[in-house]
N, C-alpha and C positions, 0 to 999 in steps of 0.2 A: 399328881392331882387331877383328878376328872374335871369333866367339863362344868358337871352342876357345879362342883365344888369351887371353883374358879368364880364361877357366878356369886356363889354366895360368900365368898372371902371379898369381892369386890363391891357384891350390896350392905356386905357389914360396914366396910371401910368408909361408905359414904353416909351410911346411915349415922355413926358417928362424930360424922363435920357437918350433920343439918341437921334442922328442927320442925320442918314441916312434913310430912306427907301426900309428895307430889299428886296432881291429880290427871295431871294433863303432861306427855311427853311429844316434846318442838325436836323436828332436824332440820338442823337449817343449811341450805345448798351454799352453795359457790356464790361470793358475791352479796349471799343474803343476811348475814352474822350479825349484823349490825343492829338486830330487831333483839340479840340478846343485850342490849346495853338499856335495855325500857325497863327491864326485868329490874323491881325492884326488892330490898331488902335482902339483895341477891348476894348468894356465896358462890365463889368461884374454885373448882376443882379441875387443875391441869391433869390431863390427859394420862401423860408421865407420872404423875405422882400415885395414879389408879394402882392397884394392884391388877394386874394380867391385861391392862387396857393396851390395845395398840394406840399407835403417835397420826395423827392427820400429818401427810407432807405434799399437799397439793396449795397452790396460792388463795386466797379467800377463805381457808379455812382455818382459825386460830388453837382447835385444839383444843375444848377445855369444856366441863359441863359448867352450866350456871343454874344455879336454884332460888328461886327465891316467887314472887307476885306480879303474875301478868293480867292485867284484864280482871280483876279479882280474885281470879283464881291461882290454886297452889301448882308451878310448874315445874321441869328440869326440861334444861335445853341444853342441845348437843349444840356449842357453835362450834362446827365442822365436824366434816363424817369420814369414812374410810369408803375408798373404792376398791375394787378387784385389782384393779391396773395398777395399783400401787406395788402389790404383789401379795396380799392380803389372800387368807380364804374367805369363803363366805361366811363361814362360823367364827370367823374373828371378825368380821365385817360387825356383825350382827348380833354380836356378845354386848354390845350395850345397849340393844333394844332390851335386850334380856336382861337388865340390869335393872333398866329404867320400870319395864314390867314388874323386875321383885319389889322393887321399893313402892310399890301400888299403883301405876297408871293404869287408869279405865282406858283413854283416848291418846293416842297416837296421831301429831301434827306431820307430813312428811314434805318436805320442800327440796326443787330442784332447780337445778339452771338448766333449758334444753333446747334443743334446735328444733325450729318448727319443721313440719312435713306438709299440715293442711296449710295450703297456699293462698288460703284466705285468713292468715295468721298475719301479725305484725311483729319484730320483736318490740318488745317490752306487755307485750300481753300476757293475763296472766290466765291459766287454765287449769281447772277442777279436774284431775286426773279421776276419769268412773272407770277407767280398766286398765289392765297392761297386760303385754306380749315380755315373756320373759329369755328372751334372746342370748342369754349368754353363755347356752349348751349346760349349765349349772345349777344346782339347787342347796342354799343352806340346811334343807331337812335331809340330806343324801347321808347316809350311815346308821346306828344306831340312833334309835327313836327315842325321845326325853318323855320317856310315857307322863312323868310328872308335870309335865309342860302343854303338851296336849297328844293328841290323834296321831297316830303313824299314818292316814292318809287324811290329809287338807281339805276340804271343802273352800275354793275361792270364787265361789259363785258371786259374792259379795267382798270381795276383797277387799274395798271402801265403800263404807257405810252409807247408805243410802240418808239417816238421817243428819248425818253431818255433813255431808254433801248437799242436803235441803237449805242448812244453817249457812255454810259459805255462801251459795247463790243469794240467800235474802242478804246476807250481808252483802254483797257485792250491790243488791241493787241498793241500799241503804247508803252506802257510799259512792254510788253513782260511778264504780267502775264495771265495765263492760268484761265481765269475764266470759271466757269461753271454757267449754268440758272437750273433752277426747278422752282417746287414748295412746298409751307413753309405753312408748316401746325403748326395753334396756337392751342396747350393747357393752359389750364387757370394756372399750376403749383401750390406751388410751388414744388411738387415731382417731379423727370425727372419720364418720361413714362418707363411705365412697357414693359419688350419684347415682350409683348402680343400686348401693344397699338402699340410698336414700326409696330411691323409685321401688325397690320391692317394699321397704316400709310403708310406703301409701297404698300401694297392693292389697297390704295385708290389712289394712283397718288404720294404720297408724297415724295418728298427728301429732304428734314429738318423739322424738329421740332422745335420749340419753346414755347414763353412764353409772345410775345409781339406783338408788330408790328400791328399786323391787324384789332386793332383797329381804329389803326389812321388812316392807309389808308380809312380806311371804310368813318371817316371824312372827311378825305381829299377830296374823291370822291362827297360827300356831298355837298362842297364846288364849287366843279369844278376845283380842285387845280391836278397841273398833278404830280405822284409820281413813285418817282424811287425805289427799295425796294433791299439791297444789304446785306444777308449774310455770317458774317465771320464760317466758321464749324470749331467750336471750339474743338471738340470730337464727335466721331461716338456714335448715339443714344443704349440708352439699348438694350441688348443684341448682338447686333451683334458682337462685341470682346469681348464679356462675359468677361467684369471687372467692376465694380464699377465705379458709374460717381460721380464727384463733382464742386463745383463752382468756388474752388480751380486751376482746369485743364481748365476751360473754360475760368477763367482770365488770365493767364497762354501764352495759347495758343495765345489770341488775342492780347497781348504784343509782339507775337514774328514776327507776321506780321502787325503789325502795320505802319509800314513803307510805304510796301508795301500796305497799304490799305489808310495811309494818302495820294498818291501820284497817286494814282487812283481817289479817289474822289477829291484831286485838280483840277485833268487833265480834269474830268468832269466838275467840274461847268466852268473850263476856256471856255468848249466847247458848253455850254447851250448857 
């Protein structure tokens, strides 16, 4: 079975256990799952039960799509995602953007947990991703090109959307949280960066680190799908407060504004 084919056996199988026509697709990071339990009149589809779906087996991430009304509008949301380090390739990373895509999203939600780099970051702050540095020597588009899907070469000038990155900010000040924007730079994991990579990170432009995320965008872009990219700094990256990181602190920390992070990405999709 091809890859399209795969796609579309697994957007039948879901179109079949729902009734709406998503509008809006949420990933929700490590720690941040918890914004899918708002989702109402919501149908829940494990992961496992997908046809050709990979399994999440990292902690904070449950594994399973949810569909159903967020904010008024019609959604599906990934609670939990697949990384590289799992042992995962990119094109199975990112076969359920391409799912979420068939089934009709315009807009593309993308959430992370990540280590800060700019040193005037706190964690639990949360940051409107406007660019990334794609660090992990790899590319989902790398092979045969899904000419039905889009362009054999990318245009990521705009990789997230200038006008829903407008919509976040107003929401942020509407809710009186202090966001910050950068840029999120993906390593493949799953070791946090060394203070050495940390320090070329800030070299290079960077104010977070990660492990995720920028694959999908990359799809998304592919697509023509417009994407918002929003994360939570769970803990400052290695070496900058020379202590030890764990995954322990990054779950931790994203529980503790979690609130404050479900009620931001409400306020958005009300306002898409």
């Amino acid at each position: 079975m091809s890859y399209i084919e795969k796609i579309e056996e697994s957007v039948k199988y879901i179109k079949n256990r729902i009734s709406i026509k998503p509008e809006i697709g949420l990933v929700l990071g490590s720690g941040l799952g918890d914004l899918a339990e708002k989702i109402k009149d919501s149908i829940i589809l494990k992961y496992k039960d997908i046809p050709n779906f990979p399994e999440s087996t990292v902690e904070g991430h449950k594994g399973q799509l949810i569909v159903g009304t967020l904010g008024d509008k019609q959604v599906i949301a990934m609670q939990g995602r697949f990384h590289y380090y799992e042992g995962y390739t990119l094109k199975e990373i990112t076969f359920p953007i391409r799912c979420m895509i068939g089934l009709g999203i315009d807009n593309l939600i993308v959430t992370n947990a990540a280590g800060g780099v700019n040193s005037t970051f706190k964690p639990g702050d949360l940051m409107i991703i406007k660019d990334h540095i794609n660090f992990t020597g790899n590319n989902p588009l790398i092979g045969e090109n899904l000419d039905e899907k889009g362009p054999r070469f990318v245009d990521m000038t705009f990789a997230y959307n200038k006008d829903l990155m407008d919509i976040a900010i107003r929401s942020g000040k509407n809710l009186n949280i202090d966001l910050k924007t950068g840029i999120y730079m993906c390593f493949t994991g799953p070791t946090y960066e060394t203070p050495a990579e940390v320090r070329m990170a800030n070299v290079m432009g960077a104010d977070a680190v990660g492990m995720s995320t920028v694959p999908e965008v990359i799809v998304a872009n592919h697509e023509g799908i417009k994407v918002l990219g929003i994360s939570c700094i769970t803990n400052m990256a290695s070496g900058i407060l020379n202590k030890p990181l764990n995954h322990e602190e990054v779950v931790e920390t994203s529980m503790k504004v979690k609130n404050e992070f479900e009620n931001l990405i409400i306020d958005i999709i009300k306002n898409i």
